[in-house]
ZADO-1210 file (C-alpha; in nm, 4 decimals, padded with zeros to 6 digits):
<atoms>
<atom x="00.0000" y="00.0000" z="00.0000" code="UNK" pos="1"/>
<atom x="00.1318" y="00.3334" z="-00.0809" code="UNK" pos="2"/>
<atom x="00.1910" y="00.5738" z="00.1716" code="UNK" pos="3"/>
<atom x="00.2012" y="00.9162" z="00.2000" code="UNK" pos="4"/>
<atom x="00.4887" y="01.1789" z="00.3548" code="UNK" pos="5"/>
<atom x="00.2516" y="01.2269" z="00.6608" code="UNK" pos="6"/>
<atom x="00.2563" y="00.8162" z="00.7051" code="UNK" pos="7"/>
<atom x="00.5945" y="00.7892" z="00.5807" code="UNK" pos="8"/>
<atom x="00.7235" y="01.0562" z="00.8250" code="UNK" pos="9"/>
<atom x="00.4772" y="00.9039" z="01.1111" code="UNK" pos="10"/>
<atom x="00.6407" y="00.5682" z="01.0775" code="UNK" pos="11"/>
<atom x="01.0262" y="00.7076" z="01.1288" code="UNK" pos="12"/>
<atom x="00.9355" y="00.9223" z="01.4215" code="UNK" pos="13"/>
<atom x="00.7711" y="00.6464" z="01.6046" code="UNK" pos="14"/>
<atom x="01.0211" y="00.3986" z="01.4973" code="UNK" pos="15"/>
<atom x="01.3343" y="00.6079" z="01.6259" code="UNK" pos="16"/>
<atom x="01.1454" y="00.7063" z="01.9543" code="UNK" pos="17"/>
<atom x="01.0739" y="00.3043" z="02.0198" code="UNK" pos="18"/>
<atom x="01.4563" y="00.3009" z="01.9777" code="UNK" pos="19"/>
<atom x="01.5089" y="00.5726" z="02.2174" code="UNK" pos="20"/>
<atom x="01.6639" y="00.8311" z="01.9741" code="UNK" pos="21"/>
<atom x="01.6120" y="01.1537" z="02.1430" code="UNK" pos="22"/>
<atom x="01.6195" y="01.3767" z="01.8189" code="UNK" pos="23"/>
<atom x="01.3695" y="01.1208" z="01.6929" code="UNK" pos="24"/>
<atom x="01.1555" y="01.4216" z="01.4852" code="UNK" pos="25"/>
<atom x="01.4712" y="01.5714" z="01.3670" code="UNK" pos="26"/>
<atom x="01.6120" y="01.2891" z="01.1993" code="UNK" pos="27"/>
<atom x="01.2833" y="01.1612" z="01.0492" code="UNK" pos="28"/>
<atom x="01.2182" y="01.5075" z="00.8652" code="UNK" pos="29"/>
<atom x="01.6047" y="01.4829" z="00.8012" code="UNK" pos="30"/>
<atom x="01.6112" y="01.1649" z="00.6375" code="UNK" pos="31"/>
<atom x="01.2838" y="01.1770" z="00.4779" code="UNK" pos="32"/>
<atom x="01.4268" y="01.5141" z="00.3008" code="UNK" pos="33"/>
<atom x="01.7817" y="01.3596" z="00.1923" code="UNK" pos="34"/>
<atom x="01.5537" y="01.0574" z="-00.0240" code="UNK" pos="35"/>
<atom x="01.3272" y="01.3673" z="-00.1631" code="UNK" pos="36"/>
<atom x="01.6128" y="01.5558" z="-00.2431" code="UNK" pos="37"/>
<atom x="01.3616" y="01.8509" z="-00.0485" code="UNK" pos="38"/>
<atom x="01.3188" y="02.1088" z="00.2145" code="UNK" pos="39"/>
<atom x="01.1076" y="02.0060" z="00.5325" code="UNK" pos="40"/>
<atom x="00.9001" y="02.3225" z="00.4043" code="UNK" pos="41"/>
<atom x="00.8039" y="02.0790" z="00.1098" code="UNK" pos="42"/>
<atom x="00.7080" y="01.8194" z="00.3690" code="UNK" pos="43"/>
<atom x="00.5087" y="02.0073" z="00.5423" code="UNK" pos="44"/>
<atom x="00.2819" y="02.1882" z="00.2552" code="UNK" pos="45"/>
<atom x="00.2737" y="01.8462" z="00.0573" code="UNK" pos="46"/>
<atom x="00.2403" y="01.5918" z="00.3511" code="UNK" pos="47"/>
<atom x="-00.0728" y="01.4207" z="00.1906" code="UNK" pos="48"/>
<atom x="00.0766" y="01.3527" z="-00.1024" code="UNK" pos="49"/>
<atom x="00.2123" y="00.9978" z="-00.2059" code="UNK" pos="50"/>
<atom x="00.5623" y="00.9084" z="-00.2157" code="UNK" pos="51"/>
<atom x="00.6946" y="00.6304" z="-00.4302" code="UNK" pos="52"/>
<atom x="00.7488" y="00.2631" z="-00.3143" code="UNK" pos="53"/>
<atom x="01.1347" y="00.3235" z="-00.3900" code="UNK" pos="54"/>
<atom x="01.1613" y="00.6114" z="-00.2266" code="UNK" pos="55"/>
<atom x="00.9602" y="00.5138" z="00.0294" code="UNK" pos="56"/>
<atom x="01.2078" y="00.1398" z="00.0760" code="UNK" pos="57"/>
<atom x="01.5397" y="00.3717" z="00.0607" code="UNK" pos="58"/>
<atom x="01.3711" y="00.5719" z="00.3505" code="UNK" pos="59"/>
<atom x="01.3067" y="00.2886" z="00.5682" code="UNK" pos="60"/>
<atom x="01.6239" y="00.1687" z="00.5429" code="UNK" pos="61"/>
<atom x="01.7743" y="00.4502" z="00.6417" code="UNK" pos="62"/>
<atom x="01.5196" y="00.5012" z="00.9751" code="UNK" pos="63"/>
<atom x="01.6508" y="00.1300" z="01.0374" code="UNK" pos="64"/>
<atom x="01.9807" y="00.1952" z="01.0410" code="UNK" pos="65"/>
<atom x="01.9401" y="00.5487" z="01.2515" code="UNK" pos="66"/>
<atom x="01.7146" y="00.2998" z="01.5263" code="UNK" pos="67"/>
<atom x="02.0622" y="00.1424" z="01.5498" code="UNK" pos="68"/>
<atom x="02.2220" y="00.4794" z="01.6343" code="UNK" pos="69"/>
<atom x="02.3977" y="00.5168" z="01.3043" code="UNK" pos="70"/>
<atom x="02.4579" y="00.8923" z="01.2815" code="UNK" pos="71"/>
<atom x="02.2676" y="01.0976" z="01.0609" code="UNK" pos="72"/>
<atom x="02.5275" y="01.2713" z="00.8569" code="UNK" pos="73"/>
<atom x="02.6436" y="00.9134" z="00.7738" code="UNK" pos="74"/>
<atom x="02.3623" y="00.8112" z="00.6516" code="UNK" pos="75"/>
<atom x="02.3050" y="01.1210" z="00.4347" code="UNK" pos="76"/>
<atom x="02.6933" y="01.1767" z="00.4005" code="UNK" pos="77"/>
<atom x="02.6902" y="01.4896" z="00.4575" code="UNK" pos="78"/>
<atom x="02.8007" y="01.7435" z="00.7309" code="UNK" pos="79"/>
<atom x="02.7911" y="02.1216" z="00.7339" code="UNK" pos="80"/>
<atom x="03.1414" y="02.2877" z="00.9118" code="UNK" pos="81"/>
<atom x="03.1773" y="02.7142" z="00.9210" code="UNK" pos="82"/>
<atom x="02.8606" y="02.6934" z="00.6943" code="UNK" pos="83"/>
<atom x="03.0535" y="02.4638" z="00.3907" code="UNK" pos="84"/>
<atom x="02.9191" y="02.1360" z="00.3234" code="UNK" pos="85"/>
<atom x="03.1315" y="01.8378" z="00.3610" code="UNK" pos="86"/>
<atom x="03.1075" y="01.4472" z="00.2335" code="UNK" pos="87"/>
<atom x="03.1952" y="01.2451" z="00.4950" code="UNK" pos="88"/>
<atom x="03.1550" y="00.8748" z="00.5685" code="UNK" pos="89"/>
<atom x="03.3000" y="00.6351" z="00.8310" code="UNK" pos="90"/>
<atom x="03.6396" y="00.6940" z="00.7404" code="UNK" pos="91"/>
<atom x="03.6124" y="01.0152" z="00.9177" code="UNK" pos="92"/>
<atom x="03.5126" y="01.2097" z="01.2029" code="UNK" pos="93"/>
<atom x="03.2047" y="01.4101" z="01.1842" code="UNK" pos="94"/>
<atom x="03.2769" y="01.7403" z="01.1824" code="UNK" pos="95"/>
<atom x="03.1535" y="01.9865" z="01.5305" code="UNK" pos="96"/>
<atom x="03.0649" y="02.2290" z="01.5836" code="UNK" pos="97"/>
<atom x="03.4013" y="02.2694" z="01.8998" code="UNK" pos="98"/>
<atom x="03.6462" y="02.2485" z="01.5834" code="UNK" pos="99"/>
<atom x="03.5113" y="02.5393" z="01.4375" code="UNK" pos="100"/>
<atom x="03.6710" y="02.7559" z="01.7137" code="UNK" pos="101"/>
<atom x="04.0256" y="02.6596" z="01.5251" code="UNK" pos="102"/>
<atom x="03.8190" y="02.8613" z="01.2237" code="UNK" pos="103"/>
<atom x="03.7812" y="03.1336" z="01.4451" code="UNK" pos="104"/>
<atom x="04.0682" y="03.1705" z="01.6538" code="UNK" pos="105"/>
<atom x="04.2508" y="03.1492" z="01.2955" code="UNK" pos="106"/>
<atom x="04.0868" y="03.4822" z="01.1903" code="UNK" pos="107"/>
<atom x="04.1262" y="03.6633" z="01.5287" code="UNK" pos="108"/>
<atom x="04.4857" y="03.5974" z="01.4903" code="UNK" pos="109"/>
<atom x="04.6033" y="03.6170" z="01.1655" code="UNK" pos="110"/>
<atom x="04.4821" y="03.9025" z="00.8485" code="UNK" pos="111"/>
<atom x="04.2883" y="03.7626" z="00.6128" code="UNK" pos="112"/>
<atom x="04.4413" y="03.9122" z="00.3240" code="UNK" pos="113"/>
<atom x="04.7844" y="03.7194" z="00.3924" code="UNK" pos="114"/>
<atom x="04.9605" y="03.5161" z="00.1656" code="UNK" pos="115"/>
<atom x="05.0580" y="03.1912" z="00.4262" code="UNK" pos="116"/>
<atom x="05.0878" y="02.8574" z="00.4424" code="UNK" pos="117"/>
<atom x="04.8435" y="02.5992" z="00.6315" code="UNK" pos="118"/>
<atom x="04.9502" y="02.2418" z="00.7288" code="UNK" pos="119"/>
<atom x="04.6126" y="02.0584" z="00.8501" code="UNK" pos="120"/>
<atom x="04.8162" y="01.7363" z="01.0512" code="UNK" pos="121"/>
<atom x="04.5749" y="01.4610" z="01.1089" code="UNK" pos="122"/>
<atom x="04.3316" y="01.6466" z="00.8722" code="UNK" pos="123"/>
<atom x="04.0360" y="01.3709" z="00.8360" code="UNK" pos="124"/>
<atom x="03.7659" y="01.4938" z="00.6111" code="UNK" pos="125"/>
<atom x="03.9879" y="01.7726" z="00.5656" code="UNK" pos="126"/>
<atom x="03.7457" y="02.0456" z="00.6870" code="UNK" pos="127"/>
<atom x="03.9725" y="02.2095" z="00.8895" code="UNK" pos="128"/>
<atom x="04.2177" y="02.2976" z="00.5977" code="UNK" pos="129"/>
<atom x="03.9825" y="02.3552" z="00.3465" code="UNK" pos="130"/>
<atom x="03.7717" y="02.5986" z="00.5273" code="UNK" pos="131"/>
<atom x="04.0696" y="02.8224" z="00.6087" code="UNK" pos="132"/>
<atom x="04.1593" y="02.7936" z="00.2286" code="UNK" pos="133"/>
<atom x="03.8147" y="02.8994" z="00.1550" code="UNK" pos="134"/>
<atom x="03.9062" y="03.2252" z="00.3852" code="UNK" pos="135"/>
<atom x="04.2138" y="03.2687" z="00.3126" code="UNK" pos="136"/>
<atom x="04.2049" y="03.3229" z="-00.0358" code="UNK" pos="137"/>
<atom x="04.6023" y="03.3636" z="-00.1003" code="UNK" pos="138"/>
<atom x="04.6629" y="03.0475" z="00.1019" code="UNK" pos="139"/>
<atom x="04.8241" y="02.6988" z="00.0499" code="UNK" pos="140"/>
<atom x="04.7328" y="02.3894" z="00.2314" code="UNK" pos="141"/>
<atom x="04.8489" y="02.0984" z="00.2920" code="UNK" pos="142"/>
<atom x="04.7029" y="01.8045" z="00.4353" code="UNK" pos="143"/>
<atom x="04.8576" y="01.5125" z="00.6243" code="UNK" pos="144"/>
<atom x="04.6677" y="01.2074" z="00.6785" code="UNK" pos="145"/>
<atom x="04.7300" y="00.8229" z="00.7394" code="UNK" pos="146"/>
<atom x="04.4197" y="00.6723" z="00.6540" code="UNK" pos="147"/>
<atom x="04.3403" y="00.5605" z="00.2927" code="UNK" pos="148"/>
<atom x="03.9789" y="00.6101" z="00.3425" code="UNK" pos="149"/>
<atom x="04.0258" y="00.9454" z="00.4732" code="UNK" pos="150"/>
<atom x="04.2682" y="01.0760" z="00.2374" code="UNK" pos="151"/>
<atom x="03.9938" y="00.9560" z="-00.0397" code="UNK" pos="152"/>
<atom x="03.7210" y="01.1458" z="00.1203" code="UNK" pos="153"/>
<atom x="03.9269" y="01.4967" z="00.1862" code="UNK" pos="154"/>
<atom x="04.0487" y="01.4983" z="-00.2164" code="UNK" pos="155"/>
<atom x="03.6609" y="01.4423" z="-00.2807" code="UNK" pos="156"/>
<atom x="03.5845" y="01.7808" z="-00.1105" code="UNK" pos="157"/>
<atom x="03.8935" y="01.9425" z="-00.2052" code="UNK" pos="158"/>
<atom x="03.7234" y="01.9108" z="-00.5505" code="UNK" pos="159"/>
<atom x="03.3668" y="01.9986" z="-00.4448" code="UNK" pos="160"/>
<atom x="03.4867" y="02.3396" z="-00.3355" code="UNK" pos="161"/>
<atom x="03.7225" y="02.3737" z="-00.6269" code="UNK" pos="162"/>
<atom x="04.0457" y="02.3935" z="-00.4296" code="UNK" pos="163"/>
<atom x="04.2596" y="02.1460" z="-00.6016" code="UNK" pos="164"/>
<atom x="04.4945" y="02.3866" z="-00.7292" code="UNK" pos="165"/>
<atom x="04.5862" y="02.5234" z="-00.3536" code="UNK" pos="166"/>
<atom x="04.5598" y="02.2128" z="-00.1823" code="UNK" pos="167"/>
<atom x="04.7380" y="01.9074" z="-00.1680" code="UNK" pos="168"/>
<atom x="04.7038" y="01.5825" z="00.0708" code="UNK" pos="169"/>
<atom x="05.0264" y="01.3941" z="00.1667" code="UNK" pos="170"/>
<atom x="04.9875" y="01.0613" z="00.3387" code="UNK" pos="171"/>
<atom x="05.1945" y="01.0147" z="00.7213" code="UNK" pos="172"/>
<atom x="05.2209" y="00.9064" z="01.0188" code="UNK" pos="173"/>
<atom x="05.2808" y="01.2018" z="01.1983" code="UNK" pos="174"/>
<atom x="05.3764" y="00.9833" z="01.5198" code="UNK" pos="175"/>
<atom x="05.7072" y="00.8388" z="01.3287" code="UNK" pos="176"/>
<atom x="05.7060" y="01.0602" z="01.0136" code="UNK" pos="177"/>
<atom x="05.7959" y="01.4234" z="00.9648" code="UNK" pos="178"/>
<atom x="05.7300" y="01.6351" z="00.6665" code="UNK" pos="179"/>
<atom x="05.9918" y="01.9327" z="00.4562" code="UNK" pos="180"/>
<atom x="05.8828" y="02.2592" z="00.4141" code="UNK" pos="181"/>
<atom x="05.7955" y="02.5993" z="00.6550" code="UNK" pos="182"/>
<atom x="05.3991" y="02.6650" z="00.7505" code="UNK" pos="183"/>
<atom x="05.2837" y="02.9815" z="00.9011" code="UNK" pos="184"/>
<atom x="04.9682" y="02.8299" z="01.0584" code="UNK" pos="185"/>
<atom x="04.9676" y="02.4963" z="01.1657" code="UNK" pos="186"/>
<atom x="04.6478" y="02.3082" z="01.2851" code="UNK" pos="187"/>
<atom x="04.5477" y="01.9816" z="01.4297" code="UNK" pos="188"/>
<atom x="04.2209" y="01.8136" z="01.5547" code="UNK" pos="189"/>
<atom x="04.4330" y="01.5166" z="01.6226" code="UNK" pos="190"/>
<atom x="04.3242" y="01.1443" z="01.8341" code="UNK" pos="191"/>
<atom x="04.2870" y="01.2847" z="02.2166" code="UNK" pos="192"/>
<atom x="04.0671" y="01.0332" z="02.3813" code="UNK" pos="193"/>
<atom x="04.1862" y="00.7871" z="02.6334" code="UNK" pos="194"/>
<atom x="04.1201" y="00.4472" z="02.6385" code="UNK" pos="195"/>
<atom x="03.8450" y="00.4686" z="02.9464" code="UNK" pos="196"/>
<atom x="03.6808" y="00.7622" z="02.7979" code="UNK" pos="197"/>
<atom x="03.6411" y="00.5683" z="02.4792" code="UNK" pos="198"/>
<atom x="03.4217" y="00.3234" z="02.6347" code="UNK" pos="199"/>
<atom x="03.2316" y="00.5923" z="02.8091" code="UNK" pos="200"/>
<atom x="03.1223" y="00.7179" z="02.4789" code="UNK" pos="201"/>
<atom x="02.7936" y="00.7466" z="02.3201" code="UNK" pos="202"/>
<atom x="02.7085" y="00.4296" z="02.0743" code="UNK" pos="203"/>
<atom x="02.6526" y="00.6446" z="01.7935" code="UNK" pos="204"/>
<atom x="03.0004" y="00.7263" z="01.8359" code="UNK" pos="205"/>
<atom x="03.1939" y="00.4555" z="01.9441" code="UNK" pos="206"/>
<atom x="03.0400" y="00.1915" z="01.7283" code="UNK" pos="207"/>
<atom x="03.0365" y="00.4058" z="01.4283" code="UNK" pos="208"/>
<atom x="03.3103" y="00.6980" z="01.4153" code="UNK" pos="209"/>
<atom x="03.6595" y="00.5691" z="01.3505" code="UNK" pos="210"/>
<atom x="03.8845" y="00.4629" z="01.6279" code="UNK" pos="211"/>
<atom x="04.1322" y="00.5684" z="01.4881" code="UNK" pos="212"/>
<atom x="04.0185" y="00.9301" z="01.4649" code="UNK" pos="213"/>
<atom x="03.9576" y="00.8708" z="01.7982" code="UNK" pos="214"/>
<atom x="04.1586" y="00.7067" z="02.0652" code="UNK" pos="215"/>
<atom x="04.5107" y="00.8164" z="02.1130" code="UNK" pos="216"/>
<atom x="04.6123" y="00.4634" z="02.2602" code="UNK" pos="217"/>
<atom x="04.8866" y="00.4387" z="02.5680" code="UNK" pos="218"/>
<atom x="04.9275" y="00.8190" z="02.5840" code="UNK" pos="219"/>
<atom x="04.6510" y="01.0447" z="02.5295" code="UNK" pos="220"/>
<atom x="04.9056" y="01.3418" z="02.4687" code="UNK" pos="221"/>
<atom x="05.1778" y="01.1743" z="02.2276" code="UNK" pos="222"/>
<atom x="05.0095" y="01.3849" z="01.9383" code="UNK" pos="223"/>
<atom x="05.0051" y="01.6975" z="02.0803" code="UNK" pos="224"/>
<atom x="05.3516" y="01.6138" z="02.1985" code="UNK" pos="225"/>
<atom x="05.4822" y="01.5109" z="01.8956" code="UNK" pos="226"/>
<atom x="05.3667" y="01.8063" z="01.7201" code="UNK" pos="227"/>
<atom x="05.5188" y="02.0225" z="01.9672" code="UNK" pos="228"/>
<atom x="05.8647" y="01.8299" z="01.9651" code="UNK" pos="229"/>
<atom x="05.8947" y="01.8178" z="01.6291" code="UNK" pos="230"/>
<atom x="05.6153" y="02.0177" z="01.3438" code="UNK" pos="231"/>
<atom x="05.7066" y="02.3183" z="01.5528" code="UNK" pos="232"/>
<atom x="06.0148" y="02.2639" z="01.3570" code="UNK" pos="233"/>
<atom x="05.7749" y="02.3177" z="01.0426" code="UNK" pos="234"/>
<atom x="05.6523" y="02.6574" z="01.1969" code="UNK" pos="235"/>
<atom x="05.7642" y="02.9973" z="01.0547" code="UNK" pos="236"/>
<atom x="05.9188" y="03.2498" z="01.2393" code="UNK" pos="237"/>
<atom x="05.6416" y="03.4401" z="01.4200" code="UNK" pos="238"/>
<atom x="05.4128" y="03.1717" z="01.3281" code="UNK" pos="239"/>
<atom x="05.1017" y="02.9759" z="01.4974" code="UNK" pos="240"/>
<atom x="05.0200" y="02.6463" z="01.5943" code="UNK" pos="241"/>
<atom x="04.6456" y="02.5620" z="01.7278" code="UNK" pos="242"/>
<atom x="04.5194" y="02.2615" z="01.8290" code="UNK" pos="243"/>
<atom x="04.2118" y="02.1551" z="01.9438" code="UNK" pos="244"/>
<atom x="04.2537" y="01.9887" z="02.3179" code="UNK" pos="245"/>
<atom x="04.0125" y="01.7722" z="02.5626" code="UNK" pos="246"/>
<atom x="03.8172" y="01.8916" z="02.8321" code="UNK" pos="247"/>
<atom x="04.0819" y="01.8572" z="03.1023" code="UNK" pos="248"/>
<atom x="04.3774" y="01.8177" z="02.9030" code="UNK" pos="249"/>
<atom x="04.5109" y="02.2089" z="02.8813" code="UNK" pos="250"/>
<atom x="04.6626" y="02.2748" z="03.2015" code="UNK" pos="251"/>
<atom x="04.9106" y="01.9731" z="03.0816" code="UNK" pos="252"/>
<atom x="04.9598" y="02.0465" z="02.7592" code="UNK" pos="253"/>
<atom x="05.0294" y="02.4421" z="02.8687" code="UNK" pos="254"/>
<atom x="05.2909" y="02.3408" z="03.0629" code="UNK" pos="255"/>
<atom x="05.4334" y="02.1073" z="02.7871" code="UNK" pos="256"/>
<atom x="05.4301" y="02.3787" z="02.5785" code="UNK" pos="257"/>
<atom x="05.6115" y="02.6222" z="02.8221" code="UNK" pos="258"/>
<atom x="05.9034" y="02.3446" z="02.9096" code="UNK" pos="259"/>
<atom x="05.9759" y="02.3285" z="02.5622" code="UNK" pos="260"/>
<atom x="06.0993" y="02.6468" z="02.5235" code="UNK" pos="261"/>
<atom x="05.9767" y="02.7294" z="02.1620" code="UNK" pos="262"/>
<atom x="05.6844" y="02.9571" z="02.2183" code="UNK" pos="263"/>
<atom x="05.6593" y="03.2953" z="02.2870" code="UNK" pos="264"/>
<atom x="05.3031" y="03.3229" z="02.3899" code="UNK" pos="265"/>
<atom x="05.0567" y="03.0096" z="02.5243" code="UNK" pos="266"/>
<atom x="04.6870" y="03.0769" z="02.5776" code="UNK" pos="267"/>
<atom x="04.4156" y="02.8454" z="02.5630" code="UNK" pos="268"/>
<atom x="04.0634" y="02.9590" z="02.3514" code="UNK" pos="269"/>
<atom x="03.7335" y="02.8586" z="02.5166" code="UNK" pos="270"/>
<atom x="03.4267" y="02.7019" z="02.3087" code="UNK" pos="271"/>
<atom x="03.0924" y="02.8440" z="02.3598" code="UNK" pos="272"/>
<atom x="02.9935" y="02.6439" z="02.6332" code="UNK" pos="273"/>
<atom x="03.3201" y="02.7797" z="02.8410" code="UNK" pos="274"/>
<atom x="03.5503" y="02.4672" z="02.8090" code="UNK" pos="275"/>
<atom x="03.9230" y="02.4923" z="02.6918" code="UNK" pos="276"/>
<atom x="03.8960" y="02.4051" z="02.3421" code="UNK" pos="277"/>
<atom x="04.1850" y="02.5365" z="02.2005" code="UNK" pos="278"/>
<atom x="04.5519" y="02.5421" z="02.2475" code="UNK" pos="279"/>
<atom x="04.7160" y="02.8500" z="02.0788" code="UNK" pos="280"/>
<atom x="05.1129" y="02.8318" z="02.0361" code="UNK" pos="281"/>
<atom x="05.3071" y="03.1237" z="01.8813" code="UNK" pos="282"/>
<atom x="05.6600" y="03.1023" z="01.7914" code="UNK" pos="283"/>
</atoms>
């Protein structure tokens, strides 16, 4: 029997709230939108009106798989960062709204009208670096990355926002690897969480984002360390280095950052709900 988008969007709401998916509505009107290739405005003025029995199937898969706490932008593949849209998929972290304080801390520091160079380490989907390209118009980036499905991903966006010609992706471990060449900004969202947090996390998370993103195994510092110890090498006179840090991890990393006797200044940035989101280095 066909249905239509009122019964269509009636099934997914009561089918994620049986599942106990708190943004049940949300995600219905969400998913129902992404297989209508539609605004919820559309939903809403057109509600008794059928939809197909394909469309219809590709939606109910999709509420399935979000009853199982798959995460939205997954499903859909697509994430908004700094108001850019960004494909992602489960090689990489989802994009927050915390990382965007790297965006802005980036502009309160440095002109826009600059001609620098970026180095994204760890870069993921790559929406770190390709954001600041976007604002920084006479930048280059470069992105490191280890992960294959990652690194396939960020050259897919680097094309959707047509910045091919001042970006480029280079594959490393940053833990054993190091990289030639001087940056004036360099930026990291790198793995943070320890391994007891991990399991604390929320299922949509843990079971879905990658680990490896994620969990910065034996030592939750040893990126932000190695970065210090060794990229700041990478890092232009006068230069900045920002990372994006834990909850509880800045007092730590402050006074890493101090006993290494490279910076000039250390401050950390807070996000909007007040925590320390951002370590600032300058050189």
């Amino acid at each position: 029997m066909v249905k239509s988008i009122k019964e269509a969007l009636n099934f997914g709401f009561l089918k994620l709230k049986e599942n106990n998916i708190d943004s049940a509505l949300i995600d219905t009107y969400v998913l129902l939108c992404h297989i209508l290739k539609c605004d919820k405005g559309y939903l809403t003025v057109h509600n008794n009106e059928p939809i197909s029995e394909v469309a219809l199937s590709e939606f109910e898969n999709l509420i399935e798989k979000r009853a199982k706490k798959m995460p939205v932008k997954y499903l859909t593949g697509i994430c908004e960062f700094y108001s850019l849209e960004f494909m992602v998929d489960k090689n990489v972290l989802i994009p927050r709204p915390d990382t965007e304080i790297i965006i802005d801390t980036a502009l309160n520091e440095i002109d826009r009208n600059k001609d620098i160079k970026i180095l994204d380490l760890c870069s993921g989907s790559g929406c770190i670096g390709i954001t600041l390209a976007t604002l920084y118009k006479n930048s280059q980036v470069t992105l490191v990355e280890v992960s294959d499905g990652a690194i396939s991903i960020s050259q897919k966006n680097i094309i959707k926002h047509n910045l091919d010609d001042r970006i480029k992706i280079v594959k490393r471990d940053i833990l054993s690897e190091s990289l030639q060449g001087t940056f004036d900004l360099i930026v990291s969202n790198p793995p943070y969480i320890n391994e007891d947090d991990y399991k604390k996390l929320d299922e949509d998370v843990k079971n879905y984002e990658p680990e490896l993103a994620l969990v910065s195994h034996g030592d939750e510092y040893k990126f932000y360390k190695r970065i210090i110890d060794s990229f700041s090498k990478n890092l232009a006179d006068n230069g900045i280095i920002l990372l994006e840090i834990g909850y509880n991890q800045s007092e730590y990393l402050s006074e890493y950052a101090f006993n290494s006797h490279i910076f000039s200044d250390i401050s950390v940035v807070k996000d909007l709900s007040g925590i320390n989101r951002v370590l600032c280095l300058k050189k």
